[in-house]
DODREN-892841 format. One record per residue: residue number from 1; residue in one letter; x, y, z of N, C-alpha, C in turn. Coordinates in Angstrom, 2 decimals, decimal comma, always signed. Layout:
BEGIN
[rec NUM "a" [X Y Z] [X Y Z] [X Y Z]];
...
//
This chain:
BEGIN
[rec 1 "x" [-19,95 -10,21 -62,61] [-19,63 -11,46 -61,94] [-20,37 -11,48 -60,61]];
[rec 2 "x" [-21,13 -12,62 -60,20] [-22,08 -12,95 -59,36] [-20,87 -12,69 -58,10]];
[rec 3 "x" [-21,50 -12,45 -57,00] [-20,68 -12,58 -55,54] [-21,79 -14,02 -55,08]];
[rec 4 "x" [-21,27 -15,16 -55,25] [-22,05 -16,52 -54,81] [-22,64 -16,34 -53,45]];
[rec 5 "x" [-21,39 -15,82 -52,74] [-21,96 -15,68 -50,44] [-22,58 -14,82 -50,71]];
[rec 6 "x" [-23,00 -13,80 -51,48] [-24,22 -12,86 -51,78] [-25,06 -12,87 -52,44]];
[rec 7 "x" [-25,86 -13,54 -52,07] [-26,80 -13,31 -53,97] [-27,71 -12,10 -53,82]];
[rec 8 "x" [-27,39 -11,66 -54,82] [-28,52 -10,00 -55,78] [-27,43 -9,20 -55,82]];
[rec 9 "x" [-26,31 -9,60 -55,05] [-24,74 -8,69 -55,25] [-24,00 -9,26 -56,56]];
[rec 10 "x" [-23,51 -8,25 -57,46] [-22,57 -8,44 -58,50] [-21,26 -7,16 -58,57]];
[rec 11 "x" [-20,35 -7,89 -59,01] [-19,23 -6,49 -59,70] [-19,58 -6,65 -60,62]];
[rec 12 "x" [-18,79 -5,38 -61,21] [-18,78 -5,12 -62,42] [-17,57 -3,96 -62,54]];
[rec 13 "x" [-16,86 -4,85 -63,85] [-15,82 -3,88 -64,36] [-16,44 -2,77 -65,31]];
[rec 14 "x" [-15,91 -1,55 -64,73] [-16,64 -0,57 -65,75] [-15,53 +0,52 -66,47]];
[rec 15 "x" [-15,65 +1,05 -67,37] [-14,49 +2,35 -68,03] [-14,21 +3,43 -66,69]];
[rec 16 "x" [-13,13 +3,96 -66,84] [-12,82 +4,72 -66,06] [-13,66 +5,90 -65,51]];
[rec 17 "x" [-14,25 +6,69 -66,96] [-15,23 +7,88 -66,65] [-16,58 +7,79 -65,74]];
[rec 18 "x" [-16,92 +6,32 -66,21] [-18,18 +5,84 -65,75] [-18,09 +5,86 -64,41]];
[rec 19 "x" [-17,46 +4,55 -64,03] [-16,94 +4,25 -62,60] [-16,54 +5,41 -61,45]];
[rec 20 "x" [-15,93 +6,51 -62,14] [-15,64 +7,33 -61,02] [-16,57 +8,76 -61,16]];
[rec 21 "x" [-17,71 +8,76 -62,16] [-18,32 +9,50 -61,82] [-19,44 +8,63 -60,97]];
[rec 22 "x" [-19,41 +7,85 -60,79] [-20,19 +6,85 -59,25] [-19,44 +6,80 -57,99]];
[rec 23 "x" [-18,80 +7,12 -58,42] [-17,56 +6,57 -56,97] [-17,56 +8,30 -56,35]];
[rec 24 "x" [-16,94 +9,25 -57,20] [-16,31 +10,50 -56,64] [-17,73 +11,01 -55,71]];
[rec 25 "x" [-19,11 +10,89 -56,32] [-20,06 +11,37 -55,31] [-20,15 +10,74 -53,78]];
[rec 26 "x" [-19,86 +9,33 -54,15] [-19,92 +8,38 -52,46] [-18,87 +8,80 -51,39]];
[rec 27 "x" [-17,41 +9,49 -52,41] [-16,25 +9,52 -51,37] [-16,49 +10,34 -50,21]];
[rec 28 "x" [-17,09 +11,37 -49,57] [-17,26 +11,99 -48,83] [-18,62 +11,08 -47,71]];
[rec 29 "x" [-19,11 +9,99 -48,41] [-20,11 +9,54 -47,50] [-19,57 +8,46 -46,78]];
[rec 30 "x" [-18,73 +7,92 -47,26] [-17,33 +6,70 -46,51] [-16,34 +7,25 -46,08]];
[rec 31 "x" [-15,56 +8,83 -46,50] [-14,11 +9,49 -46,10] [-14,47 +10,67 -45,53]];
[rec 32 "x" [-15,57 +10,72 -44,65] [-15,91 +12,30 -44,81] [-15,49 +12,78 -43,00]];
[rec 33 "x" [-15,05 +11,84 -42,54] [-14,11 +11,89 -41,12] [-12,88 +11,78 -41,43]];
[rec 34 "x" [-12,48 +11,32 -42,41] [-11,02 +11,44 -42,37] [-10,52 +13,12 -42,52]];
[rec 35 "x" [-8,96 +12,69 -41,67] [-8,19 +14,06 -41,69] [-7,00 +14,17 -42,76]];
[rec 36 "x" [-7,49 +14,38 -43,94] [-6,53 +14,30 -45,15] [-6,00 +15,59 -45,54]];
[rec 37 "x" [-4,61 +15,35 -46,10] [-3,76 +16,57 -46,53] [-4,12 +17,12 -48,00]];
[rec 38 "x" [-4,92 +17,70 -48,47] [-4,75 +17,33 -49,74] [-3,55 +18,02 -51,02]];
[rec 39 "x" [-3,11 +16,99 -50,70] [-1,20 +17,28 -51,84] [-1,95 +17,49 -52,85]];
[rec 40 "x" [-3,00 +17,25 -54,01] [-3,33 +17,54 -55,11] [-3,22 +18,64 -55,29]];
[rec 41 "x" [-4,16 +19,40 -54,32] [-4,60 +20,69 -54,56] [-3,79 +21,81 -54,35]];
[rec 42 "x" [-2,75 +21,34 -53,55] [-1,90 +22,65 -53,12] [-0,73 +22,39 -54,31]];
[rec 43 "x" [-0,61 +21,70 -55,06] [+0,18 +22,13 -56,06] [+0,30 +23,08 -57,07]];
[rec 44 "x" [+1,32 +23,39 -57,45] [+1,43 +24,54 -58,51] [+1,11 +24,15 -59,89]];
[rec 45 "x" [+1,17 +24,63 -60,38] [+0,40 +24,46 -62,10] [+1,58 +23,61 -62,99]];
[rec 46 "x" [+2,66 +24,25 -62,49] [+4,15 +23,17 -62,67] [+4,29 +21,82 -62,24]];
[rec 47 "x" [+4,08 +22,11 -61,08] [+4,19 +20,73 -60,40] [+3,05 +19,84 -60,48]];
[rec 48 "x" [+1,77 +19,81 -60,77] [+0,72 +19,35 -61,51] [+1,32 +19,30 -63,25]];
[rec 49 "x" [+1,61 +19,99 -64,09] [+2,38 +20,16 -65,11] [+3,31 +18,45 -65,56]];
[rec 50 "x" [+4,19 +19,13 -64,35] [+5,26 +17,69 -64,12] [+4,87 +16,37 -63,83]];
[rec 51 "x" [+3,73 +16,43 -62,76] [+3,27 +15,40 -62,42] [+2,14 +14,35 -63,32]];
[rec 52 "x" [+2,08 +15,13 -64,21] [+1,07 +14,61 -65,60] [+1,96 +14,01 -66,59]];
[rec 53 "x" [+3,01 +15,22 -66,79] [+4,20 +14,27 -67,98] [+4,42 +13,04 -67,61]];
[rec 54 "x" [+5,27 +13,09 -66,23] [+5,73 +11,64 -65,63] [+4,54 +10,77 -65,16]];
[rec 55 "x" [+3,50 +10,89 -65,35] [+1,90 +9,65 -65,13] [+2,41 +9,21 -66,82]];
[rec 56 "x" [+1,97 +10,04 -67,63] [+2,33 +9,61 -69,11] [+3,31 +9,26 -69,95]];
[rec 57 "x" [+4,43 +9,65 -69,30] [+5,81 +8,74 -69,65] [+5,68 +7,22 -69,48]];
[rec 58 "x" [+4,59 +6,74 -68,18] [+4,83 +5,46 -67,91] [+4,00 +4,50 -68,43]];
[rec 59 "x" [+3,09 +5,30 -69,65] [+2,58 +4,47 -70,91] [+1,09 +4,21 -70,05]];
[rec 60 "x" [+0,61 +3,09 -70,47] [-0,71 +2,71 -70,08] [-0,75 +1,63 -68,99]];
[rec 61 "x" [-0,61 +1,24 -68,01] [-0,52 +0,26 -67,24] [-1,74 +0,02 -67,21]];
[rec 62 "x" [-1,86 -1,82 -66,41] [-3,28 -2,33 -66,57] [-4,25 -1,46 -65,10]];
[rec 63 "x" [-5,17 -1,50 -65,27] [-6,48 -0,79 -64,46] [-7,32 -1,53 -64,16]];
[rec 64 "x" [-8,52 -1,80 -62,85] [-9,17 -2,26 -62,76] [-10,34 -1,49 -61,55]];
[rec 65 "x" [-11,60 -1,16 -62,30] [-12,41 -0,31 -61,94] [-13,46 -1,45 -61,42]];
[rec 66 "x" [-13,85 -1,62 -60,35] [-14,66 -2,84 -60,02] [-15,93 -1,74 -59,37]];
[rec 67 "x" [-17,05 -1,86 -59,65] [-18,40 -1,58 -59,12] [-19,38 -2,59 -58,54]];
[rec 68 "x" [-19,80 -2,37 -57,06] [-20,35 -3,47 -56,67] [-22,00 -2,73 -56,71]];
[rec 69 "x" [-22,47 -3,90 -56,83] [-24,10 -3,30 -56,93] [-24,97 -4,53 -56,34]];
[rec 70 "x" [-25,96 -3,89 -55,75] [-27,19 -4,85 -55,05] [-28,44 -4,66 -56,34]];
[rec 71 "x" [-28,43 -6,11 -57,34] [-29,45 -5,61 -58,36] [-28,89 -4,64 -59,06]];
[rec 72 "x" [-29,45 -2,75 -59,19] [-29,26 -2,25 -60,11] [-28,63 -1,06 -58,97]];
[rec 73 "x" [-28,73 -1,26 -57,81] [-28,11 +0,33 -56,22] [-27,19 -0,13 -56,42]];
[rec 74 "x" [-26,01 +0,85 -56,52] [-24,71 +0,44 -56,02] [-24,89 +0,19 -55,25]];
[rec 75 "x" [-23,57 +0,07 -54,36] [-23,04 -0,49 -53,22] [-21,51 -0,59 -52,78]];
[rec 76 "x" [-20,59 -0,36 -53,58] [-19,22 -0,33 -53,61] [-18,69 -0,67 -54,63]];
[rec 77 "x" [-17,17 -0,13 -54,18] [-16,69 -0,47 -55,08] [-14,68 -0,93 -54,48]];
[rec 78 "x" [-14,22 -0,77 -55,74] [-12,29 -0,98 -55,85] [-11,31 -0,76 -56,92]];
[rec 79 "x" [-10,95 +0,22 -56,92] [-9,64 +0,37 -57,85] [-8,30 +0,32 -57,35]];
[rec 80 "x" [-8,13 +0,37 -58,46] [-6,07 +0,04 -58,47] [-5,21 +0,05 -59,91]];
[rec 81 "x" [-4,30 -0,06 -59,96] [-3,30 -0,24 -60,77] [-2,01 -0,98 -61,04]];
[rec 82 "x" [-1,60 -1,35 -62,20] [-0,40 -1,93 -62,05] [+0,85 -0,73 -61,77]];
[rec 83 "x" [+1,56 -1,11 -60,33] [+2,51 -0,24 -60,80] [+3,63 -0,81 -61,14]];
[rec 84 "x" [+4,13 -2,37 -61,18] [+5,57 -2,26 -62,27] [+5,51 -3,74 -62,43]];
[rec 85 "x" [+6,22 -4,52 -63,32] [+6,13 -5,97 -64,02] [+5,46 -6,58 -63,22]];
[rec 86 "x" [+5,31 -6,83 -61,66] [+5,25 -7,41 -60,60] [+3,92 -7,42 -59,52]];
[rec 87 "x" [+4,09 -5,94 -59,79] [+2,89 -5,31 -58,30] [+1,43 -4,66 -59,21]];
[rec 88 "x" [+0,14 -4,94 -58,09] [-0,26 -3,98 -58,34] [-0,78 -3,51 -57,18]];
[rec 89 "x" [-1,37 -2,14 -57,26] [-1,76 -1,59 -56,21] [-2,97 -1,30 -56,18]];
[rec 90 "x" [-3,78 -1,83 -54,58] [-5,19 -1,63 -54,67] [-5,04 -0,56 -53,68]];
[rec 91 "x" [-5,84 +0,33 -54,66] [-5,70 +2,22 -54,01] [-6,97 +2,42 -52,91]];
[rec 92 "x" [-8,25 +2,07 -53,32] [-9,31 +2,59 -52,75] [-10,57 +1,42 -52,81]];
[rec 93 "x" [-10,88 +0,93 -51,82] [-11,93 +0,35 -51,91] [-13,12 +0,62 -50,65]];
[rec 94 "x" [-14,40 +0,47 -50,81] [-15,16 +0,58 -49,71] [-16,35 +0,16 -50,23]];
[rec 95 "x" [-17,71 +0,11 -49,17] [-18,26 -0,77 -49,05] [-19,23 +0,66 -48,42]];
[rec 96 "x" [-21,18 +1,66 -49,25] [-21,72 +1,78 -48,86] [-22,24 +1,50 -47,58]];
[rec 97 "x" [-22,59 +2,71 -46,11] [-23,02 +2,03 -44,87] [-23,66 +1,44 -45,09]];
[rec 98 "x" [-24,69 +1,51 -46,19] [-26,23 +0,93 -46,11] [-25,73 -0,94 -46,38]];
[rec 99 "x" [-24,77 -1,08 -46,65] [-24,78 -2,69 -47,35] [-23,41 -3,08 -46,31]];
[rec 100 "x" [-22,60 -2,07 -45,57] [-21,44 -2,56 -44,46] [-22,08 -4,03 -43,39]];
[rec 101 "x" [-21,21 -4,36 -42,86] [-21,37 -5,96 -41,88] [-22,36 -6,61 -42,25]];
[rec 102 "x" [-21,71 -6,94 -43,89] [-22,06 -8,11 -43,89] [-21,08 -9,26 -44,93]];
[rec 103 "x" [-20,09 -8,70 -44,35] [-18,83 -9,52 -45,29] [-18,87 -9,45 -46,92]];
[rec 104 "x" [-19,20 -8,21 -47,10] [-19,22 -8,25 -48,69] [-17,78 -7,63 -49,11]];
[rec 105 "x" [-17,32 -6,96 -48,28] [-16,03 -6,66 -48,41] [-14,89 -7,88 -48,51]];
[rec 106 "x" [-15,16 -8,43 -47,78] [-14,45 -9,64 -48,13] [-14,69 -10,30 -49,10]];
[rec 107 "x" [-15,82 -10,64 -49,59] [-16,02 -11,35 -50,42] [-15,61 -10,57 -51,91]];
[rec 108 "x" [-15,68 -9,71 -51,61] [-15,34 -8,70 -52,68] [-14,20 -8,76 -53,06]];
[rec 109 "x" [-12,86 -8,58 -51,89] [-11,16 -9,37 -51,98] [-11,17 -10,27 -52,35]];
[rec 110 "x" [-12,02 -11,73 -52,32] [-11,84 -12,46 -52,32] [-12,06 -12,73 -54,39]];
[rec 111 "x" [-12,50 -12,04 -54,68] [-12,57 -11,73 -56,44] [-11,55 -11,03 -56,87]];
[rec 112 "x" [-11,02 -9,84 -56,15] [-10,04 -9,13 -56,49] [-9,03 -9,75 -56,85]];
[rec 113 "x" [-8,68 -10,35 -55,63] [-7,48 -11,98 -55,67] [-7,55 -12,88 -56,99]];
[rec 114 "x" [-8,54 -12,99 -56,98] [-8,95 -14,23 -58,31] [-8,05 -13,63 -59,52]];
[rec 115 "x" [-9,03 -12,23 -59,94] [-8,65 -11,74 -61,31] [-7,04 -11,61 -61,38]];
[rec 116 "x" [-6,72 -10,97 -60,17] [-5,37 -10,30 -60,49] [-4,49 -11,28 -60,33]];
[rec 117 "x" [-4,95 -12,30 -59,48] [-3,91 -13,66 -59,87] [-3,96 -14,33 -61,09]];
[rec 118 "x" [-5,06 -14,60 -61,57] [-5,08 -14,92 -63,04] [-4,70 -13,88 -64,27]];
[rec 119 "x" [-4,40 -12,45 -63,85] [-3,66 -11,26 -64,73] [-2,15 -11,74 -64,98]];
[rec 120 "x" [-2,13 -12,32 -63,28] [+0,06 -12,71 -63,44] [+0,30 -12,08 -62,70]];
[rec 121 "x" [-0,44 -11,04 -61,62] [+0,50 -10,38 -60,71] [+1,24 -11,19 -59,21]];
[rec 122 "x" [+2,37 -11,06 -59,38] [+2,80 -11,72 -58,13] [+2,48 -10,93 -56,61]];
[rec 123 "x" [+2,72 -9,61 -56,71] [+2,21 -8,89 -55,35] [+0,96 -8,07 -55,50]];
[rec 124 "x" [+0,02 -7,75 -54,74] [-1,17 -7,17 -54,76] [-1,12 -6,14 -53,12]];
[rec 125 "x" [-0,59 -5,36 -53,37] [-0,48 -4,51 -52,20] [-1,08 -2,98 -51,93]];
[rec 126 "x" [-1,21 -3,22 -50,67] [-2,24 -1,24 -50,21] [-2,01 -0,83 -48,70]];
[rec 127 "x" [-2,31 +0,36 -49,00] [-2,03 +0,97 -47,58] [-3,15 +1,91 -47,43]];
[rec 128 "x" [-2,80 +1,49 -45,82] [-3,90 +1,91 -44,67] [-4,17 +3,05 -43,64]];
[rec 129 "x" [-4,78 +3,48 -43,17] [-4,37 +3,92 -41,67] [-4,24 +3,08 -40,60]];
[rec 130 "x" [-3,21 +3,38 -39,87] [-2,75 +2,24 -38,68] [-4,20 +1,73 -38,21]];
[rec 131 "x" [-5,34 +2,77 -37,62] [-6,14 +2,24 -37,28] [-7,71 +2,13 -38,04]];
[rec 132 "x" [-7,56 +1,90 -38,91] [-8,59 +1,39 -39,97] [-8,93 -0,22 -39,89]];
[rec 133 "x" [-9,42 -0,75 -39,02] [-9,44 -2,01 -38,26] [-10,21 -2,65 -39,44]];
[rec 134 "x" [-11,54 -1,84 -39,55] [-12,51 -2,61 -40,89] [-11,69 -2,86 -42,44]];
[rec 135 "x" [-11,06 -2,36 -42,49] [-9,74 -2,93 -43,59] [-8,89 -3,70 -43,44]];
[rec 136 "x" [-8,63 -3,29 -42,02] [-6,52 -4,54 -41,99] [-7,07 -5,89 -41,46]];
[rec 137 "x" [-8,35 -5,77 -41,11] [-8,62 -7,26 -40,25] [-9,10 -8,24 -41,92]];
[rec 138 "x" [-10,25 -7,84 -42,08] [-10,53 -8,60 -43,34] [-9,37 -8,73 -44,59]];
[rec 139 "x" [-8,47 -7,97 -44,74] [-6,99 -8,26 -45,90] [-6,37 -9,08 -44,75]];
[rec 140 "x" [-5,91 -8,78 -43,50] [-4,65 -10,11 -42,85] [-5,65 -11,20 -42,72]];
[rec 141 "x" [-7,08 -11,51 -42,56] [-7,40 -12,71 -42,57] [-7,23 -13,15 -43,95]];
[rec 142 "x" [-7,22 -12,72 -45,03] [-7,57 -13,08 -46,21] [-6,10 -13,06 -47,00]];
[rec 143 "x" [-4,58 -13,54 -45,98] [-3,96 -13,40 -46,54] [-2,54 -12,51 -47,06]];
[rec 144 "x" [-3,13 -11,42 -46,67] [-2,32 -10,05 -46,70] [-1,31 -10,25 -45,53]];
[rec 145 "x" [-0,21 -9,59 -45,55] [+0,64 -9,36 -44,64] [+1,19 -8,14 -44,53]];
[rec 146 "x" [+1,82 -7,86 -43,13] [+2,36 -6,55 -43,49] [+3,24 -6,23 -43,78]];
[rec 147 "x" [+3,63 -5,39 -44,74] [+5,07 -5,45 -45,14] [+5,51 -4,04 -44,97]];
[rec 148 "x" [+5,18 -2,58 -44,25] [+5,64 -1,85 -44,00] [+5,20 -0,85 -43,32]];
[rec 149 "x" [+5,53 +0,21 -42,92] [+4,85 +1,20 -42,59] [+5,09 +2,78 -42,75]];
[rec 150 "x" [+4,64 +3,45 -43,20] [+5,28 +5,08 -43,05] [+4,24 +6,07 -42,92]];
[rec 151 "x" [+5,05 +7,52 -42,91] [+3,94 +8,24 -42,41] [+3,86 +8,92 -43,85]];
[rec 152 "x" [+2,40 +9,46 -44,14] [+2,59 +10,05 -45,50] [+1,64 +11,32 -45,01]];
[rec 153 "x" [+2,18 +12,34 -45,86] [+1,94 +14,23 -46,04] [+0,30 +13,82 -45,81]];
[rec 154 "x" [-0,28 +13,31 -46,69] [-1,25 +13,33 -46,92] [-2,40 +12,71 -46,39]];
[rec 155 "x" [-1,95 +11,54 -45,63] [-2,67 +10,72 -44,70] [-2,43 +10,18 -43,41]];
[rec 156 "x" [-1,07 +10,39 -43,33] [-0,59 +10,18 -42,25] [-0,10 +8,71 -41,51]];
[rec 157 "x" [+0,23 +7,96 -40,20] [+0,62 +6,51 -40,58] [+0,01 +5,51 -41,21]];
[rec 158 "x" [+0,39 +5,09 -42,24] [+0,36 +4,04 -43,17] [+0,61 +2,61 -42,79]];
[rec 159 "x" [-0,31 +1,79 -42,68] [+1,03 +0,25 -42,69] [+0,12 +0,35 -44,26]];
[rec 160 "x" [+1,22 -0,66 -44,64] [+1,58 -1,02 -46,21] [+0,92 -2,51 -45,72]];
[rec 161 "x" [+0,27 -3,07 -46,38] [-0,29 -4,61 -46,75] [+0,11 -5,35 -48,35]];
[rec 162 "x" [+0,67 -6,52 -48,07] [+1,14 -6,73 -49,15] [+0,34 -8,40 -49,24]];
[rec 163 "x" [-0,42 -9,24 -50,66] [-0,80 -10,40 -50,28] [+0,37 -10,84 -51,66]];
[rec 164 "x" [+0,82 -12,00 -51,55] [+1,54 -12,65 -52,52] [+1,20 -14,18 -53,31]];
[rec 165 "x" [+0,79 -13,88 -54,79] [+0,51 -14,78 -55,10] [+0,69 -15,99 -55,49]];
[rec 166 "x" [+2,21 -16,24 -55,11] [+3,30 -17,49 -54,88] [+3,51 -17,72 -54,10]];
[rec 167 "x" [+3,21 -18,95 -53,02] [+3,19 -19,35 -52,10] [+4,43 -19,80 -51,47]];
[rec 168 "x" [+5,56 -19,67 -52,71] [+6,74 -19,85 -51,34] [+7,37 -18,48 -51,28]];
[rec 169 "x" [+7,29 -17,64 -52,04] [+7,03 -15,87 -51,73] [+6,35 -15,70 -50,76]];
[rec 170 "x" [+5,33 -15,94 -50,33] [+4,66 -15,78 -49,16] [+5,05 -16,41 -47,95]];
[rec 171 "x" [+5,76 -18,21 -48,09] [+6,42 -18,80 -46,99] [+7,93 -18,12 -46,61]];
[rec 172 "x" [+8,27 -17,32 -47,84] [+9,71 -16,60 -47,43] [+9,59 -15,53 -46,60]];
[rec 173 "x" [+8,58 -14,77 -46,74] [+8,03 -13,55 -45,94] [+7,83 -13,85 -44,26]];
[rec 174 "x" [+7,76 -15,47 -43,78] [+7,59 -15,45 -42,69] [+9,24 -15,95 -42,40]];
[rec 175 "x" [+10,09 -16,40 -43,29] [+11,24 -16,52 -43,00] [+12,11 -15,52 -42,41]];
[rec 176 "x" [+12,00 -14,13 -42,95] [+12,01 -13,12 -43,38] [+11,55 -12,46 -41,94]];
[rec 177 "x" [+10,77 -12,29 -41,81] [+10,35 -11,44 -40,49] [+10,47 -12,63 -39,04]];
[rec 178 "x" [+11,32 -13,80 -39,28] [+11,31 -14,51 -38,05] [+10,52 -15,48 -37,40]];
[rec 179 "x" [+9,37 -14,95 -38,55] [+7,87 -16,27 -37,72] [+8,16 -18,11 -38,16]];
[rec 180 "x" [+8,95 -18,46 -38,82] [+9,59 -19,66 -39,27] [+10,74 -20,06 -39,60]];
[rec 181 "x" [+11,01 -21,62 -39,96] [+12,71 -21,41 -40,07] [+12,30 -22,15 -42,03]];
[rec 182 "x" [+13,18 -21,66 -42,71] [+12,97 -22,41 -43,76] [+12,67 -23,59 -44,06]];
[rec 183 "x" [+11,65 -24,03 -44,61] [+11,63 -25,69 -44,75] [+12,36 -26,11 -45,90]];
[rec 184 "x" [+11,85 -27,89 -46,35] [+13,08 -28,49 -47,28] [+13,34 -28,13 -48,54]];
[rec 185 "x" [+11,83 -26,95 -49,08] [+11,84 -26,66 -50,64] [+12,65 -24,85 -50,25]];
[rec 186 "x" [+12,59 -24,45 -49,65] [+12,92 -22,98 -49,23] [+14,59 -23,39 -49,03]];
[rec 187 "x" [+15,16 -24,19 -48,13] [+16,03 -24,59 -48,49] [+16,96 -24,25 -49,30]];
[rec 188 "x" [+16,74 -25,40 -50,28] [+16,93 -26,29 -51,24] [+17,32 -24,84 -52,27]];
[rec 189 "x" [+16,04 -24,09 -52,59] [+16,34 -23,09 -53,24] [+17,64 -21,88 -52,74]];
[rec 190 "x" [+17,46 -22,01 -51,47] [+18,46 -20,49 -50,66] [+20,07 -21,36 -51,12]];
[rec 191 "x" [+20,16 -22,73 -50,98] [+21,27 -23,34 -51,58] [+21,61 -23,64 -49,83]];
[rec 192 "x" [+20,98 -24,02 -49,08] [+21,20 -24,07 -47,49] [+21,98 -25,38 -47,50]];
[rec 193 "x" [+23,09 -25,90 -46,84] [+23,49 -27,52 -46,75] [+23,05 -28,29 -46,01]];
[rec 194 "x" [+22,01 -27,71 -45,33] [+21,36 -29,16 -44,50] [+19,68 -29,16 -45,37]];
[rec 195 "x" [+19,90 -29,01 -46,89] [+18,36 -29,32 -47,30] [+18,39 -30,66 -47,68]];
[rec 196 "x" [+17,26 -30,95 -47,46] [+16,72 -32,45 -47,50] [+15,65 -32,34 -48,24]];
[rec 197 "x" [+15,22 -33,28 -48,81] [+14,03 -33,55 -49,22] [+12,85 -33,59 -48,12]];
[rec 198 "x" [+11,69 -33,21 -48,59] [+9,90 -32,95 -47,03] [+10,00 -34,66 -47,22]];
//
């Protein structure tokens, strides 16, 4: 699929094996400052063991391996998963230095959004490092909000970004954190007695 604000840029959905034997060589050329824990590795053969049964107990959920390419060079990419009737989660995305500032990252969300709204997912959510600015700025312009934060073993503070693809799900979220007061359809639904018709 063409990126239109880019032209000679395309994604491409690819199989799992493919995609991340492209991806796993780049991770150290985009993550190779980060200060990560790595929980994989320090596990026991059990607890890797365990942690494989329960991935496979939860059947096949949907996947989406996106590869961005200039012509036939990569250039980035984005994965994620569904994790339950509702959500999915976009785990990892980035954007080669050689092809960075020039809004392809965005434009790149801005497809992500498409598909997975036309999949049926109502939430599309990921997490960050607090200060990972080249991520949280382009998702909150594009939509995203924040919906949490924690600290994790492995990466440390997190805000959680959540974008919602029902728009009075998304007008409840500002109800919700205080930034508005319900209007006449939000209302109407909460069962409020002063709803009126807009």
């Amino acid at each position: 699929m063409k990126l239109e604000s880019h032209p000679g840029y395309t994604l491409r959905e690819l199989p799992r094996e493919k995609f991340f034997a492209m991806v796993n060589p780049q991770l150290s050329r985009v993550f190779g400052e980060s200060f990560r824990f790595p929980v994989r590795e320090i596990l026991t053969e059990k607890e890797r063991s365990n942690a494989k049964r329960l991935q496979d107990s939860m059947g096949e959920p949907y996947r989406l391996n996106l590869a961005l390419f200039k012509g036939d060079e990569f250039a980035g990419w984005s994965f994620g998963w569904q994790q339950d009737s509702e959500s999915y989660y976009m785990t990892n995305s980035a954007i080669l230095p050689k092809h960075q500032g020039h809004g392809l990252y965005t434009a790149m969300l801005g497809k992500i959004i498409e598909i997975l709204t036309r999949k049926g997912f109502q939430i599309i959510f990921s997490r960050h490092s607090a200060t990972n600015n080249a991520i949280l700025v382009p998702k909150l312009k594009s939509g995203f909000i924040i919906g949490a934060m924690d600290i994790s073993d492995g990466f440390g503070l997190l805000i959680h970004l959540r974008y919602y693809t029902n728009p009075l799900r998304r007008r409840m979220m500002d109800v919700r954190s205080g930034e508005s007061r319900p209007d006449a359809r939000l209302r109407q639904i909460l069962g409020l007695e002063d709803a009126s018709p807009e």
